[in-house]
C-alpha positions as CSV (number, residue, x, y, z in Angstrom):
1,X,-16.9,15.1,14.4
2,X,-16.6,11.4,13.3
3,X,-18.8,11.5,10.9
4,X,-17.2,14.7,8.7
5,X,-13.6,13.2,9.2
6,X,-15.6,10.0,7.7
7,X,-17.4,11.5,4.6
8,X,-14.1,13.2,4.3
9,X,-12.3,9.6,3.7
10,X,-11.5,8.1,0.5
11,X,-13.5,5.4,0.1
12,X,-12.3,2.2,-0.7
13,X,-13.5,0.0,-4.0
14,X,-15.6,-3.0,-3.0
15,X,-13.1,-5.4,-3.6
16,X,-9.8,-3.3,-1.3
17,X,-12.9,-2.7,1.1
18,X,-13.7,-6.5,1.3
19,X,-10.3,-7.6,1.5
20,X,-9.4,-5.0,4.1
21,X,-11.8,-6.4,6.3
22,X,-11.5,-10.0,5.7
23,X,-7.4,-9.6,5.5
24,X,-7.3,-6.8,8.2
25,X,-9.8,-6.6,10.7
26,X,-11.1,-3.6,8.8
27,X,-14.3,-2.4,10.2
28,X,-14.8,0.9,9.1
29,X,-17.1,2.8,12.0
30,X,-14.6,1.7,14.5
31,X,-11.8,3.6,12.7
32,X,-12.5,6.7,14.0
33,X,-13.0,5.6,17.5
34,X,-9.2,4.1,17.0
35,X,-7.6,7.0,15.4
36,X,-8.6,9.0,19.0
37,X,-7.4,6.5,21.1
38,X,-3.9,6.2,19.1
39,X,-3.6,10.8,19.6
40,X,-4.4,10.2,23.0
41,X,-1.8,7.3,24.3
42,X,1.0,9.4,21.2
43,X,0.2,12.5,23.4
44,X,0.4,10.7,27.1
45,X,4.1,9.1,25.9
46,X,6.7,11.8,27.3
47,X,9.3,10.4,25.1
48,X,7.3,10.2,21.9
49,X,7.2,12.8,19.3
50,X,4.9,11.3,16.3
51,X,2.5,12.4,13.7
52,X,-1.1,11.9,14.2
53,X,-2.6,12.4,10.9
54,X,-5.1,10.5,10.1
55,X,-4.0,8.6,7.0
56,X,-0.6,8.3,8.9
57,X,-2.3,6.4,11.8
58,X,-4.6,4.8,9.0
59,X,-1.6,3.2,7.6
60,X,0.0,1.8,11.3
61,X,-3.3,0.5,12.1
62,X,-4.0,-1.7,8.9
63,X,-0.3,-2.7,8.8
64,X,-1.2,-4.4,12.0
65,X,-4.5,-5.5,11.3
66,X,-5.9,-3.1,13.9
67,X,-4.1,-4.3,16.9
68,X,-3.9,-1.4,19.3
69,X,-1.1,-2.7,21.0
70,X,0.6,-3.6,18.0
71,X,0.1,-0.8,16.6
72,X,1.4,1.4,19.2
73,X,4.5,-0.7,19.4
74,X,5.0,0.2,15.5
75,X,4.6,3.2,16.0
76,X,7.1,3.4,18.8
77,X,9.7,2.0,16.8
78,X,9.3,4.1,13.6
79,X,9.9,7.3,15.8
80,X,12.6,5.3,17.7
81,X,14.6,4.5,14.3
82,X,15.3,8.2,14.1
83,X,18.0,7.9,16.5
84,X,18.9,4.5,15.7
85,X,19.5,5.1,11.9
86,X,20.2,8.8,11.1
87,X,21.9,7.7,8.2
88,X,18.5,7.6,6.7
89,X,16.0,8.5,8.9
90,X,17.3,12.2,9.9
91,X,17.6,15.1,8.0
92,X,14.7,14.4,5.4
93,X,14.3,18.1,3.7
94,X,13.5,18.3,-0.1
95,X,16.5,19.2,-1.3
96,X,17.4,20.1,-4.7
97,X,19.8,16.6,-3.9
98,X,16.8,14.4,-2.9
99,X,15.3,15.7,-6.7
100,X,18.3,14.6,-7.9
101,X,18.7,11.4,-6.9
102,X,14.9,11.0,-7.7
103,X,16.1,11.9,-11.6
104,X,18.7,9.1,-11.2
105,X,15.6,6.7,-11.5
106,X,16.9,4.5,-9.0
107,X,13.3,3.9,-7.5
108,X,10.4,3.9,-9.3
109,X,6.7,3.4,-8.2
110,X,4.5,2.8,-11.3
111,X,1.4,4.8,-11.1
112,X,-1.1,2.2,-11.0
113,X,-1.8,-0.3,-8.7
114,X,-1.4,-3.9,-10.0
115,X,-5.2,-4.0,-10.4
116,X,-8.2,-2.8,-8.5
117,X,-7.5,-5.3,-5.4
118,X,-4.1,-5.5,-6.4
119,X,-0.7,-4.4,-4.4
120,X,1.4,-1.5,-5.2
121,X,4.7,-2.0,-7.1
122,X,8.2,-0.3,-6.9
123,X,10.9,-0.9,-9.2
124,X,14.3,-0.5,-7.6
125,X,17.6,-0.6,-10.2
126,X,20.6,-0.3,-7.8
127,X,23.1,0.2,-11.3
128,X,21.9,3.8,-10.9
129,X,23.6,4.3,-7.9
130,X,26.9,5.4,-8.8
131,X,29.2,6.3,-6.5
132,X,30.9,9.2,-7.7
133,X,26.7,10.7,-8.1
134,X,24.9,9.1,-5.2
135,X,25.2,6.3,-2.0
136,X,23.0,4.1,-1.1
137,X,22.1,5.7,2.1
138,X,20.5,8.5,0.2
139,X,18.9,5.7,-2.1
140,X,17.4,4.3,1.2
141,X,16.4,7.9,2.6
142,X,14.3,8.8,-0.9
143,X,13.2,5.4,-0.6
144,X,11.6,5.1,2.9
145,X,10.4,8.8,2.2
146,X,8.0,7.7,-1.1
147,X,6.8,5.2,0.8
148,X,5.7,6.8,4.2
149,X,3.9,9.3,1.4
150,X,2.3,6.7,-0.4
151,X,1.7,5.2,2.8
152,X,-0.8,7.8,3.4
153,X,-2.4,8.0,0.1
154,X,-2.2,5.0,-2.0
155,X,-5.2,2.3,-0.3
156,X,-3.9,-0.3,-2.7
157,X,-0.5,-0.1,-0.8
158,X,-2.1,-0.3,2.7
159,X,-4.3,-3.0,2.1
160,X,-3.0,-5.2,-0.9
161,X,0.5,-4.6,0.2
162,X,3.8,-4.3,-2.0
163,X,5.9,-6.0,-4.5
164,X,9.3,-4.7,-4.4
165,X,11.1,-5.6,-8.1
166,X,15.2,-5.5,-7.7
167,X,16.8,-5.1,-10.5
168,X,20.1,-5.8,-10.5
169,X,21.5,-5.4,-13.9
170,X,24.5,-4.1,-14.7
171,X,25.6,-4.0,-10.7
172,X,29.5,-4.0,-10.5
173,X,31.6,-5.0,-7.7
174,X,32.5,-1.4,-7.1
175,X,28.7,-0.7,-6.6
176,X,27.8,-3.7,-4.7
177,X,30.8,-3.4,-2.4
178,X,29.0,0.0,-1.1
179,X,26.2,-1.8,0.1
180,X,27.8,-2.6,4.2
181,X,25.5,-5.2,5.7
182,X,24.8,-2.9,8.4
183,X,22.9,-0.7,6.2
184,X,21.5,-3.4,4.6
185,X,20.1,-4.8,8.1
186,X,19.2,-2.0,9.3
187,X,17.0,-1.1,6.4
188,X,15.5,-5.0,6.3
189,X,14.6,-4.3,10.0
190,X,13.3,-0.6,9.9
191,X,10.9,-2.7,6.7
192,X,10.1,-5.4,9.1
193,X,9.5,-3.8,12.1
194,X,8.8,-0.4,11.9
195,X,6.8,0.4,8.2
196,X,3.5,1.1,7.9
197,X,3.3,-0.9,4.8
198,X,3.8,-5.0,3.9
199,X,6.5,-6.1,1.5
200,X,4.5,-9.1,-0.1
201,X,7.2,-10.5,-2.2
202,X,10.6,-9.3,-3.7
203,X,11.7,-10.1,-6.7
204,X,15.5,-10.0,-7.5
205,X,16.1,-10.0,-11.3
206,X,19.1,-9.9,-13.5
207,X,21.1,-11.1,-11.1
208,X,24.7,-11.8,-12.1
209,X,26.9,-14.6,-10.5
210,X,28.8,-12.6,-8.5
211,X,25.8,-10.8,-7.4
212,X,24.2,-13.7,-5.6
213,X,27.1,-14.6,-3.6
214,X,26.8,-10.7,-1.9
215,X,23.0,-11.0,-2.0
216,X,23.9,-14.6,0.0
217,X,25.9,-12.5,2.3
218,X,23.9,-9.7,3.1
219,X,21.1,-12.0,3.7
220,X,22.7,-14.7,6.2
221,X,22.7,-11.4,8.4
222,X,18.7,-10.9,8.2
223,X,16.2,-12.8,10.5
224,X,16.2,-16.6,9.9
225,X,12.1,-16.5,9.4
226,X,10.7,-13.0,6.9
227,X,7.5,-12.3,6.6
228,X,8.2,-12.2,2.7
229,X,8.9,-14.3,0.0
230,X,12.0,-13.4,-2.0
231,X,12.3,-14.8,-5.3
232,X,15.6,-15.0,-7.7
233,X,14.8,-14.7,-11.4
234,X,17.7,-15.4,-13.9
235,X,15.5,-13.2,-16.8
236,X,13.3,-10.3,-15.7
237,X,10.2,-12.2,-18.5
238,X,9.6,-14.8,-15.6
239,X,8.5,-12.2,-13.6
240,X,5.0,-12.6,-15.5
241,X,4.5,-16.0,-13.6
242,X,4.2,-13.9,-10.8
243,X,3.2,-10.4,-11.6
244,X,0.7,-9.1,-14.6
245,X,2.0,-7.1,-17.2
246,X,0.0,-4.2,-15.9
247,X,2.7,-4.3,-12.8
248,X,5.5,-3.2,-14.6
249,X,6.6,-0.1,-17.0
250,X,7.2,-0.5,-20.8
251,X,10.7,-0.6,-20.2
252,X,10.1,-4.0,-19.2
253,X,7.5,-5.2,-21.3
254,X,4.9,-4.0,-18.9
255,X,2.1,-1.2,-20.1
256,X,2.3,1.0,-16.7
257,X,3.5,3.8,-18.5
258,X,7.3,4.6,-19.1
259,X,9.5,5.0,-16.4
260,X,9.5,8.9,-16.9
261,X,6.7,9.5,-16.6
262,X,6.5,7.6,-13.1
263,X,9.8,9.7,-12.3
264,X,8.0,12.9,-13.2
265,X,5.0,12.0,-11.2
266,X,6.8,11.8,-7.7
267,X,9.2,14.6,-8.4
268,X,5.8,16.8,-8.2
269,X,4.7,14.9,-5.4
270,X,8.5,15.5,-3.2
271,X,8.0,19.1,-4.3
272,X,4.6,19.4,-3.1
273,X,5.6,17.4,0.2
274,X,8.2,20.1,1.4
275,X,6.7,21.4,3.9
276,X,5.4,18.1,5.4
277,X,8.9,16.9,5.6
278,X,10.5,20.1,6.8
279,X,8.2,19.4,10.1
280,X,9.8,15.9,10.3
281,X,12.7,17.7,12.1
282,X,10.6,18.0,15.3
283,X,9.9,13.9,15.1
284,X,11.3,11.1,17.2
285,X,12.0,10.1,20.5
286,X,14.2,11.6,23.6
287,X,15.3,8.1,25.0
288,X,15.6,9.7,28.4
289,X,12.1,10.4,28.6
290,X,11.1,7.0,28.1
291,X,9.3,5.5,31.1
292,X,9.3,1.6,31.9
293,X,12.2,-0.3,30.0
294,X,14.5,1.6,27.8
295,X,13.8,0.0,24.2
296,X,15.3,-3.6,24.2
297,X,14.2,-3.9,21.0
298,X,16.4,-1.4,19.7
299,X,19.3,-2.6,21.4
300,X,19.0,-6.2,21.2
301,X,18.0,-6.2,17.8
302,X,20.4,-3.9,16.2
303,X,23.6,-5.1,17.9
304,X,25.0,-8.0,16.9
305,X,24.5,-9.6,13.4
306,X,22.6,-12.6,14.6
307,X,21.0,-14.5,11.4
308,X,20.7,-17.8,9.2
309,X,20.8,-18.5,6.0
310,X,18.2,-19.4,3.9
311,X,17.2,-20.7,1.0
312,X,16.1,-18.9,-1.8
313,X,13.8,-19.7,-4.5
314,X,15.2,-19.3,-8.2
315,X,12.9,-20.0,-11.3
């Protein structure tokens, strides 16, 4: 009944639950009443194959601030991406790999929230992506798997959002140059478009010269208007002006634990997720099924670089 899948809920804090409702349209008796009419149009869509967990829908809905019909069209395109970028959306077992690359420490998500009300951080340090140990594709796939997980169980994240940190010390050429802008536009879009979470801000650091002439490339192929702010920092300290120090590991001068301990904490959380992504197999959509227009969205948006450049803000 409503009322046990209810009591069942995590509650939010006062603070998330104020600024869920005044940010999101949050009204928490109607949630229920949502989550049923979501299963019911997923179930009546003979091309659609999508999850209809709770904390799954949860997440779509508050990413668009419960509008149904946005909501179903986000939906839509998550399954959709399947097809349209099995690069990184297919094939998402546990693997003793995925662990792996996990050790590598190229993403990690400090385990507190930036403060009671506060969005959810990720640190992401591409220099750990070497090519003779791992490729950005599988970076991306671990990537857009911790955060459909956290999706479903970190509030902070769905409400308050995310800061994404980019570190990008100690990049070469060789490791930059594996980064092709279709994957790069393709990931910006799947973000975009099809995520149940919001990218706040991002936050490139250590960035080195050569670095911002291929993060100017890569990003004269993205949308001329983001829904994000990114921000260039020549030293990771001026960070702070943005972020507290609560944010950020010790590594860097933060007190959210040491990165290994972050590491640690989602290897036990991939490991106890097996089984939820060994059903992702049976996820997506069969095009042919599709009744009205075949996706334009897909096809307009992913062929073609079309893009402006823009400026960027540097401290």
């Amino acid at each position: 009944s409503a009322t046990s899948s209810e009591k069942m809920r995590r509650p939010l804090s006062p603070t998330l639950a104020r600024l869920a409702e005044e940010e999101l349209n949050e009204t928490p008796d109607r949630i229920q009443q949502d989550i049923i009419i979501l299963r019911v149009w997923i179930r009546q869509q003979p091309h659609l194959r999508a999850r209809t967990e709770d904390d799954f829908l949860i997440a779509f809905l508050r990413r668009c601030r419960y509008s149904l019909e946005e909501t179903k069209r986000r939906i839509d395109r998550y399954f959709t991406y399947y097809n349209l970028f099995p690069e990184v959306m297919s094939n998402r077992s546990i693997t003793q790999r995925l662990l792996e690359i996990n050790r590598l420490g190229i993403h990690v998500i400090p385990k507190k929230p930036v403060s009671p009300q506060g969005a959810r951080v990720i640190i992401s340090q591409f220099c750990k992506v070497d090519p003779k140990q791992s490729s950005p594709r599988e970076a991306f796939k671990l990537l857009f798997m911790m955060l459909e997980l956290l999706a479903q169980e970190c509030d902070n994240a769905t409400v308050a959002g995310l800061f994404w940190v980019v570190d990008a010390r100690d990049v070469n050429m060789e490791q930059m140059l594996q980064y092709d802008p279709f994957l790069l536009k393709k990931s910006f879009m799947f973000v975009d478009q099809c995520l149940p979470l919001r990218f706040m801000e991002i936050h490139l650091v250590n960035m080195i010269p050569s670095g911002q002439t291929v993060f100017n490339f890569v990003t004269s192929f993205l949308p001329a208007k983001l829904p994000w702010k990114f921000v260039v920092h020549k030293k990771s300290e001026d960070l702070y002006k943005h972020l507290p120090p609560e944010a950020m590991t010790i590594e860097y001068g933060g007190n959210n634990g040491y990165q290994a301990e972050a590491l640690d904490y989602w290897r036990e959380k991939l490991q106890a997720s097996k089984d939820y992504f060994e059903q992702d197999a049976q996820y997506g959509t069969n095009e042919k099924l599709r009744v009205g227009l075949a996706n334009a969205w897909a096809s307009g948006e992913l062929s073609g670089t079309s893009g402006s450049f823009r400026k960027l803000e540097v401290d």
